[in-house]
Structure formats: C-alpha cells, structure tokens
VOGUVO-551931 format. One record per residue (C-alpha): residue in one letter; y, z, x. Coordinates in steps of 0.001 Angstrom, whole numbers, padded with zeros to 6 digits, always signed. Layout:
% VOGUVO-551931
AYZX
...
***
This chain:
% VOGUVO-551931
X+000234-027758-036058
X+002835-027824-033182
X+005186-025947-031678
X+007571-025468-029040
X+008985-022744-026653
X+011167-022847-023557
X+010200-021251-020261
X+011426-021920-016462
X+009963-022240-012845
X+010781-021761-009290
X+011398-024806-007485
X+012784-023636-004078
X+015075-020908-004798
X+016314-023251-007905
X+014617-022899-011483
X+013420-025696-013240
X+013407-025666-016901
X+009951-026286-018959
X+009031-027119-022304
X+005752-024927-023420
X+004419-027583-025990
X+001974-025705-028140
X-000772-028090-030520
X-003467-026103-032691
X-005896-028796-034386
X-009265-028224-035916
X-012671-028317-033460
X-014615-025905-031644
X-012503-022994-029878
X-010871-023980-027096
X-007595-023552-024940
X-006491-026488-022602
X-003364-025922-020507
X-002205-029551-018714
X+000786-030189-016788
X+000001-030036-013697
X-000297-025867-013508
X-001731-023891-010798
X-004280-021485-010286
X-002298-018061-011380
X-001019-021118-014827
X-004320-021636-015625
X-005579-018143-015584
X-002822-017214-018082
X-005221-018542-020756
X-007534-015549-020395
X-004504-013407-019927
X-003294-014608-023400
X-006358-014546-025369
X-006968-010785-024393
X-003122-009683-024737
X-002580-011421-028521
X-005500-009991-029612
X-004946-006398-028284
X-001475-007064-029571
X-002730-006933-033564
X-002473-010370-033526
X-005016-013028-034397
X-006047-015565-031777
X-006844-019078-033428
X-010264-020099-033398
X-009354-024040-032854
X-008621-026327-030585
X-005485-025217-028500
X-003775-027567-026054
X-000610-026375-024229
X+001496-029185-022667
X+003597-028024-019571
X+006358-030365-019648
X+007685-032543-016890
X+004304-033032-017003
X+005018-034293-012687
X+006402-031265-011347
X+004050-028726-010401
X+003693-025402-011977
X+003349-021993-010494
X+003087-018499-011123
X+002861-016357-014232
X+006518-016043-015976
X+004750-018931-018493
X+002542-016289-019778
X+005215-015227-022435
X+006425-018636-023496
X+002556-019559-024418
X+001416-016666-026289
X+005093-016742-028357
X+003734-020724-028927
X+000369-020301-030094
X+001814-017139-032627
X+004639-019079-034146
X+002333-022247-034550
X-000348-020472-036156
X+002165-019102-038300
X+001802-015002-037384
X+005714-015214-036275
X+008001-016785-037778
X+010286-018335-034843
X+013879-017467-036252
X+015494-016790-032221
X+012089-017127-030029
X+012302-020878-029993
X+016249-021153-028980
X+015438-018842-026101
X+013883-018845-022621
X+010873-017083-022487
X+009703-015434-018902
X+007399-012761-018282
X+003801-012080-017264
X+001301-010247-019767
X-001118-007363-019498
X-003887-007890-020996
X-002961-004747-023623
X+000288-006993-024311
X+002951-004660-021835
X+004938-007394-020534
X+005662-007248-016683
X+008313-008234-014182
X+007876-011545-012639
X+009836-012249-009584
X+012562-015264-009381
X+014547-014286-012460
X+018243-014753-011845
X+017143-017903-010665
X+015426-019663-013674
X+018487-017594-015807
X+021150-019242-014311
X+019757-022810-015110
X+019502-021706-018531
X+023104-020544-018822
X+023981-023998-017189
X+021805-025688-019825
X+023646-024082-022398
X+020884-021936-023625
X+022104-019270-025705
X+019580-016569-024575
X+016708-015480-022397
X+014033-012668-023559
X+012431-011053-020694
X+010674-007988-019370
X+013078-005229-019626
X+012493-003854-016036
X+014261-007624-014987
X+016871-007147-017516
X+019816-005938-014785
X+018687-008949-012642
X+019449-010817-015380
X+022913-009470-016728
X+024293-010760-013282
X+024738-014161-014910
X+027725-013953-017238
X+027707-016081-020471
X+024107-015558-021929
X+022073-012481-024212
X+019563-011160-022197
X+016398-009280-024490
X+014559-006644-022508
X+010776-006733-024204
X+008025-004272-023179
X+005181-005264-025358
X+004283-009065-027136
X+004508-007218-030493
X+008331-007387-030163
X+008402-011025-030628
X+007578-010586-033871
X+010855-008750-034958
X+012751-011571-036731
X+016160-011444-035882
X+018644-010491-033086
X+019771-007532-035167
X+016218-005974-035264
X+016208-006126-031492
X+019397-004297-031099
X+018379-001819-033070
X+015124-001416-031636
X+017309-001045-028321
X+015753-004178-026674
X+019386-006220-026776
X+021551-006336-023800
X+024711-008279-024189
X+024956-010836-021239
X+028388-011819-022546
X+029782-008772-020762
X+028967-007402-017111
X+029185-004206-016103
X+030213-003964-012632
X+028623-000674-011483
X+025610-001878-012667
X+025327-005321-011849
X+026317-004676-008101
X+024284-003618-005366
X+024110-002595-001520
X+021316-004447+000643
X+019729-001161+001724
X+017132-003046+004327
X+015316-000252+006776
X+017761+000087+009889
X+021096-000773+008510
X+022567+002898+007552
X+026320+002693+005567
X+027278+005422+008087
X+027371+003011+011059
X+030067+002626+012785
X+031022+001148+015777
X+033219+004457+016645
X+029643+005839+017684
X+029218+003086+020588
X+031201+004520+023528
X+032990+002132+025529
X+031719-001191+025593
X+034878-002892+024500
X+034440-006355+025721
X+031586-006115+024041
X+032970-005401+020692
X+035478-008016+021246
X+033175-010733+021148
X+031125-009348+018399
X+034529-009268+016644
X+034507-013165+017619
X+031491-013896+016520
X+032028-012329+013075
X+035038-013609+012603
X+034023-017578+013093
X+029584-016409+012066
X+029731-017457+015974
X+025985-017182+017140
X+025785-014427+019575
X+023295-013307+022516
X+023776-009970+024335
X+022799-009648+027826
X+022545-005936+029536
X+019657-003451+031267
X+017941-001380+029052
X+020015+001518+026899
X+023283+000199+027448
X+023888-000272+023625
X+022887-003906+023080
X+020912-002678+019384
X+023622-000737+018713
X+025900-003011+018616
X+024139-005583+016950
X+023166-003360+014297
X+026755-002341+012918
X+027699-006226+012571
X+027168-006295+009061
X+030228-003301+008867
X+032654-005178+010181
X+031869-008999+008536
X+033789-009234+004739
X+031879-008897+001528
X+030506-011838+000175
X+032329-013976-002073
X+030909-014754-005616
X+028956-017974-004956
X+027806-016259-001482
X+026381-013598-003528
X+024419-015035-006141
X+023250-017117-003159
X+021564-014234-001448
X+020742-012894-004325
X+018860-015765-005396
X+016987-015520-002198
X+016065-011626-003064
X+014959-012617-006362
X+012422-015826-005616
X+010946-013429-002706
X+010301-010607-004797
X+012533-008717-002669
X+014984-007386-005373
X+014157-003658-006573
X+014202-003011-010666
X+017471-001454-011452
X+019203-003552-008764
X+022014-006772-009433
X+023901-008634-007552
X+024223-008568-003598
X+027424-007816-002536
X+027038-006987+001263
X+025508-009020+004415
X+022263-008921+004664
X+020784-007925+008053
X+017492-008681+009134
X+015534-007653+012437
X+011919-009221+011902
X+009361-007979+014514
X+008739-009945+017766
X+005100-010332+016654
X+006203-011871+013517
X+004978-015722+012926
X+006742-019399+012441
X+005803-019326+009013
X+007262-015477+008600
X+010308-016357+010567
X+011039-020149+008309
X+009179-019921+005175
X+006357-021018+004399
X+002585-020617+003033
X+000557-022253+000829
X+003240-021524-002092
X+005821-021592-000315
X+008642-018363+000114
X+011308-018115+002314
X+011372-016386+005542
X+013749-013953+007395
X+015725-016758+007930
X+016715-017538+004963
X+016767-013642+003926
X+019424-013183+006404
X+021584-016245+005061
X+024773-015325+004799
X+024090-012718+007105
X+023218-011500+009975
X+019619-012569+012072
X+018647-009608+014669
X+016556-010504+017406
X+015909-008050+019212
X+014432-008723+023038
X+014661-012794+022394
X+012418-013492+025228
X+009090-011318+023696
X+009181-013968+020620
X+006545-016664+020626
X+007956-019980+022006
X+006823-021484+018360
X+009149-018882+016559
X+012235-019506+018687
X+011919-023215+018309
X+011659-023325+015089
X+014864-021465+014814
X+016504-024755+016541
X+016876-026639+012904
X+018133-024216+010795
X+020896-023185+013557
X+021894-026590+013193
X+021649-027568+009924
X+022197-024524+008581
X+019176-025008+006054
X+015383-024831+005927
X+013472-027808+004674
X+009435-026859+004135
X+006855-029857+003235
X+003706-029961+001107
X+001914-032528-000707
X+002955-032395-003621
X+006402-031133-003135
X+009367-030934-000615
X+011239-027267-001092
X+014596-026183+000909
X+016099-022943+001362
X+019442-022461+002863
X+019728-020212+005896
X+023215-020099+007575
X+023245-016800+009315
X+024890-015430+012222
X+022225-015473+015036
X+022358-012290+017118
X+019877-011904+020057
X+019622-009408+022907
X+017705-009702+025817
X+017179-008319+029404
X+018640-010213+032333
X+015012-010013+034092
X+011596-008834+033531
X+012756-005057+034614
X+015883-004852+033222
X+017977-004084+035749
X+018827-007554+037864
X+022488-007682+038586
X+023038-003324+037954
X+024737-001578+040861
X+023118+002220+041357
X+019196+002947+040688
X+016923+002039+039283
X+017507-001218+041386
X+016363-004686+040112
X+012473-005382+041576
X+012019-008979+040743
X+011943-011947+042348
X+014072-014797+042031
X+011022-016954+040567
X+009720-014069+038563
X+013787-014029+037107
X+013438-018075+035964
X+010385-017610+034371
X+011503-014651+032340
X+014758-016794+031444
X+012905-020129+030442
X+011064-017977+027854
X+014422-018916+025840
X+014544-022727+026099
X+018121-024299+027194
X+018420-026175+023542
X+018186-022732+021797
X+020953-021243+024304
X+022360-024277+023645
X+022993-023265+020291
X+024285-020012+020875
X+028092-019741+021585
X+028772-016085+022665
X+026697-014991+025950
X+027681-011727+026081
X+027213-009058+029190
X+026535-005726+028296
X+026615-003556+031566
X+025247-000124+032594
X+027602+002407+030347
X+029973+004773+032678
X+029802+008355+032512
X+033207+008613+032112
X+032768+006980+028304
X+030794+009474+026970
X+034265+012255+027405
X+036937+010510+026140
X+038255+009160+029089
X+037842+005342+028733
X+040971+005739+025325
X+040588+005830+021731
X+037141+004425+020500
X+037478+001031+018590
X+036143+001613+014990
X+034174-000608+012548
X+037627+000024+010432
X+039631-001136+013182
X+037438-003919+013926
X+037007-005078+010330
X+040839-005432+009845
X+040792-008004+012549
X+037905-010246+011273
X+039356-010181+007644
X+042744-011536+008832
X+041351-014176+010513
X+039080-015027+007965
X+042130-015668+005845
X+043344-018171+007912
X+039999-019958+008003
X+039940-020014+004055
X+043708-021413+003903
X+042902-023740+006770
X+039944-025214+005553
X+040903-025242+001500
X+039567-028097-000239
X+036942-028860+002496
X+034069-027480+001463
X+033725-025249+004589
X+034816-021620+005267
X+034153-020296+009361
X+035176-022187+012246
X+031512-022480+013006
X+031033-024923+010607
X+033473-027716+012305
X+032557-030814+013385
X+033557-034445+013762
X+036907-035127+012873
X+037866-031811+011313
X+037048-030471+014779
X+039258-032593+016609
X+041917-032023+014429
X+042166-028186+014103
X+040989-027717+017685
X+043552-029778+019432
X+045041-028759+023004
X+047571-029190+025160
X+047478-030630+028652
X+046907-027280+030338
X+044045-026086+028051
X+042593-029460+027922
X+042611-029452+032198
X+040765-026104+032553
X+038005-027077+029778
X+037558-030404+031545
X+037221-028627+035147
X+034793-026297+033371
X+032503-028809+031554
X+032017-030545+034905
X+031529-027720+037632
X+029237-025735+034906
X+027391-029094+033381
X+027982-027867+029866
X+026639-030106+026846
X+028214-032176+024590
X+027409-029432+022095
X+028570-026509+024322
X+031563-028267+024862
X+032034-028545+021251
X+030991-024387+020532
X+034183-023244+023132
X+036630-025632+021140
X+035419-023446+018440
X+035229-020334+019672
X+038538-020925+021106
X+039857-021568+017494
X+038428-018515+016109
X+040193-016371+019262
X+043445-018016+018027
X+042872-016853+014735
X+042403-013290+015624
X+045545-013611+017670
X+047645-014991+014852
X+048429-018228+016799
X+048421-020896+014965
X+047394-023588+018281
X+045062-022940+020796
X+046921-022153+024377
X+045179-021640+027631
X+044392-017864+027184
X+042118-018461+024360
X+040243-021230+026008
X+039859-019055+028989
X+038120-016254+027367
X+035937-018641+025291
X+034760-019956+028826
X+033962-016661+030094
X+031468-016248+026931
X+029084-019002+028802
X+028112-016660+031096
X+024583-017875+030896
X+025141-021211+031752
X+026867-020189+035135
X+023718-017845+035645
X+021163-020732+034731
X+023116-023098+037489
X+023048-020937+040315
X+018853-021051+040402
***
C-alpha cells in the first residue's frame, strides 16, 4: 500500500517543498524514515506511533517505510510530524484522503495527538502558494502567520483526529477553516514590539542636539551607516533609539522579508502577522560572532539579519569583541549573510542601517571644554580607537559628534524642538525621489549605488568636484570613503529638493568624516 502527502522545510529563510512518501508492506513491525532526516525527523517516528494511537486510531503492525523526498536535501525539524501520521492513516485506509493529500501538511505532534506550532511557517506557505497548492492545514495557533499570504485556504487543526473529517465543509463547520483568499488587515498586521523601542518616542524629547538629528535624518533617508561620537549622557542612545520613528514603513516585499526572518527564528508571537515597521535591534556587547551573524549547528539567523531592513544598535562599539565587529565587515558590504556547513550552504539577507555610538576616549570626556576634564593619554586615546578597525569605519559614512548638551536646551531657549513628525516628513520626501530615480533598477536608497549608476546620479560640477579632490588628498580618504560622500552628498540633495549635487551638499557630507581627520592627526 502507498501513499502520498505534501509537507515543507526550512532551507535558509526559504521553504523547500517535500513529498512524505508513505509504503505499508507485510513483515515484522517496523517504521523506517530515509531521506536524509535529522535527529528531531527521526524521532518523529516515536512521536507518531504514540499520537495515532492515543488519537483512536490504529497504528499498522507492518513494515512502514517513509521516503522524504529530494531524497539530497537535508531534513530538519518537526513540521513533518503531521504530513507522516496523515500518510500512514490514509494508506492503511483509517482516512479516506478526500483534501489531506492536495494540501501541505505542517505541524509537530504531542504525543496525546494536540498538534503544536512549529516555527518557519509563512515561509514554507508562501512556496506553496507559488507552487500552486490550493491549501495548507496547520496548527491553529500558526493560522494568522499563515493568512498573511493571500491566495491559499489555511485549516487551523488542534488535534490529529481532525484529519479524519472528510471534506472542507466539515472543517468549516467544525470552525477549523480560515479563508486565505481574503486578508484581514487588522489582523494580519503587526508592530515589532522588541524591548527598548517604545511607540511614544519621539525625537521632541531629545533637547537640542540638532546637528545631530540632521544627520540621523541623512542617514535614514539614504539607510546611510551611522556612528555617533560624544562624552557620556549627551544623548547618543537616545537618539539612536527613535530612528526607527522617523524611517517609512516597509513596503510589501520588505515586509514579508522581515517577516520571514521572525518566522524561521521563532521570533514571531501567536496572534501576530505581518511586520509592518523597522525592526530595531540593540544585541548586548557580550553577545558572540555566531549571535551577531547566524549561525550554530542548525543554522538561524542572527541580529543581523533580524535587524534587516532595519535598524542595527550598537551601543559603545569599542566594548564588542574584535571577532564580532569584523564579522560585521561582509554583510555591510554585501548586504547579505552567507553561513557554511557540510552538507549545506544557507544565506540570510541583512541590509540594515548600522548605528554605533562610542566614546571619543577611554573616559569619555577627550575633546569636552568644562569638568570633568579628559585624563587620558594620547597613546591610551589610539588604543581605545583601534578597538574599531579602520575597514569597519571604513564602512560607516556618517561620523557624527555629539557634544556636552547646554543648559540653556533644557528651557526652551535653543527654538522649537525638531520632532520625529517633523523629521519623518523630510526622510519620506526624499525617499520619493530615490524610488522615482532609481525605478526599474532594482535598488531603492542611495546607499545602494555603485559603479556606473553612481557615477551617473552623483555627478558634479567643477567646484564640487575641486573641494572633494582637495579633501580626498589632505584627509587620505579611501577609494570607498570617497565613494560613501558622493553618496551621502546625493542623499543631502534629496532632502533639499535639488535635483544636482552643488558645493553645499558636498561640504556637509565632508564634515560627516570627522573621524578620519581625528585618526590623521595621531
């Protein structure tokens, strides 16, 4: 006796579709899984055997031999659990099969037959509405994880004895139907609530600090990489912390990105759809390479990639490992994450706006006028600096100082405070003029230029061109610095409405190198 089932896997943040191949012959009792399954896939047997039977079903006493197939691709996890125990009923002939085998089949089973959430869902869904599959049963605390891919029914079960109602009908009535064909925005959206990042944030609540919150402006207006630079208390969290308010909401594809990303981590709550705002994430300076890139011996993503599309907080950039930072360098660049294992080669996309704060010196307070006064040496200075290497700084385009706040700021006297409102207006203008710009390209911030599409839209005239030039030489900037103020430059005349880039805007991307004029001087 055969049959078959459909199920899916995680490969990456991508799911893979597998056929459950399900043969019961005659000889001694025995289950077999092959396919190249992992420890949690090979367990599942036990799992099944105790949840079928609990189930008041009948497990076969034969010879059972379940096929994962692309037999080459390796198989992990426990969404198969489903998927096998629907196989080995419908062969043996104790359900009949009328929708089970046209559908994809996830979940993991108790072994009393509840059916429980298995992580990676909108993944492995949305291969299956590409694949033209007509419907996915799952467990029904994953159902609104689910419903964010339009165009497929989506079956919420909470025991195995559902699969043996016969038709859709019967699971309508029986309230386990949800109808994929239509979304329900309220439901289906979601806010990124991560610890730290509070929806009443606002920039209004920084006081002064304006050149500041100009460049952050710049930087989330182009996803510029950013680095502030002040003494302690002067705001530099602060400010990096209300980024997120003033970036735009993530378009469509953005969003099932990140949600994607959620979902294969584990990271996305029950009740909870799609992503609509950036995330922000502020790992720990203790954290690890593998917790900051991805990795392990299955492998997940990493803050990295949790903040793509986002923002990535570091705060005090120095107290990270050297290991950490570097491994940062790729990513920046690439603007994805590629992890290898023996068997298999997995990539996770992490473009994120880099924002890093740091201390000018081991005290705090080198360069501050008034007490406490700076107490370090020169030497003791360059040591605390090279903790950042120059190919990471490199990478950064906005060096940003953040002095000692004035008393002044704190009573009104330093104007009208610039809100996230205010701020957000800005960014979302010029953002419009990136998306006209660069229609048909296949990019969407000025970051992303390079090659010829940077020497196109970041043309300038003689003047411009004459103070870059003096610049690049009397500060020894990079080939790749040079190429971050063209940029920022463009993203400066985008906020100003101008459609070239005159000397003004080159100017004040200069000045946002700061930290190469510091690093010259020693």
């Amino acid at each position: 006796m055969y049959g078959k089932m459909i199920s899916a896997c995680l490969h990456g943040i991508e799911g893979k579709l597998i056929q459950v191949e399900v043969d019961i012959a005659s000889g001694l009792p025995h289950i077999a899984l092959v396919g190249l399954p992992d420890t949690a896939v090979r367990e599942s047997a036990e799992r099944v055997r105790a949840a079928v039977r609990n189930s008041g079903f009948t497990f076969p006493m034969e010879r059972i031999t379940v096929n994962l197939a692309p037999a080459d691709l390796r198989k992990e996890g426990s969404a198969f659990d489903l998927a096998i125990a629907a196989g080995i009923l419908m062969t043996s002939g104790q359900i009949r099969g009328r929708w089970q085998e046209h559908c994809l089949l996830l979940g993991e089973l108790a072994l009393d037959g509840t059916i429980r959430p298995v992580p990676g869902v909108l993944s492995m869904v949305h291969k299956a509405r590409l694949s033209g599959i007509p419907a996915v049963a799952l467990p029904a605390d994953n159902v609104d994880e689910a419903r964010v891919i339009e165009g497929i029914r989506v079956y919420g079960l909470r025991h195995l004895r559902e699969l043996a109602l016969e038709d859709e009908a019967q699971l309508f009535a029986a309230g386990y139907g949800s109808a994929g064909m239509e979304r329900d925005d309220e439901r289906v959206s979601c806010r990124n609530r991560d610890p730290g990042v509070g929806f009443g944030e606002d920039y209004a609540d920084v006081s002064g600090q304006l050149a500041a919150k100009r460049a952050l402006m710049i930087a989330a207006a182009g996803m510029h990489n950013v680095l502030l630079i002040g003494p302690p208390g002067t705001g530099k969290t602060m400010l990096a912390r209300r980024l997120p308010t003033i970036m735009p909401e993530l378009g469509e594809e953005e969003a099932l990105e990140v949600t994607k990303l959620y979902s294969v981590s584990g990271k996305l709550g029950s009740g909870t759809g799609l992503i609509r705002e950036r995330p922000f994430r502020a790992p720990h300076h203790s954290i690890s390479p593998a917790g900051l890139v991805g990795g392990g011996g299955v492998p997940k993503p990493g803050e990295a990639s949790l903040a793509h599309r986002g923002v990535l907080f570091l705060d005090e950039l120095p107290e990270f490992a050297r290991a950490v930072l570097e491994g940062l360098r790729q990513p920046l660049e690439d603007r994805f994450i590629t992890i290898g294992r023996a068997r298999a080669v997995y990539t996770y996309p992490a473009q994120f706006l880099l924002a890093a704060s740091m201390n000018p010196c081991p005290c705090g307070y080198y360069g501050s006028t008034g007490e406490p006064g700076c107490s370090c040496s020169a030497i003791k200075v360059q040591q605390y600096r090279a903790r950042v290497s120059g190919p990471l700084l490199d990478r950064i385009d906005l060096h940003v100082d953040v002095p000692k706040p004035e008393y002044r700021w704190f009573h009104g006297e330093n104007g009208p405070r610039l809100s996230s409102a205010e701020m957000n207006a800005g960014v979302q203008s010029a953002r419009l003029r990136q998306l006209q710009r660069y229609a048909g390209t296949g990019l969407l911030y000025n970051a992303e230029l390079s090659g010829a599409l940077l020497r196109i839209h970041c043309r300038l005239d003689p003047d411009s061109e004459g103070l870059l030039k003096k610049s690049f030489e009397a500060y020894g900037l990079s080939a790749r610095a040079h190429d971050r103020v063209l940029k920022i430059a463009r993203t400066i005349a985008d906020l100003e409405g101008s459609e070239q880039i005159e000397l003004p805007h080159v100017a004040e991307a200069l000045q946002y190198r700061s930290l190469d004029r510091k690093q010259a001087c020693y």
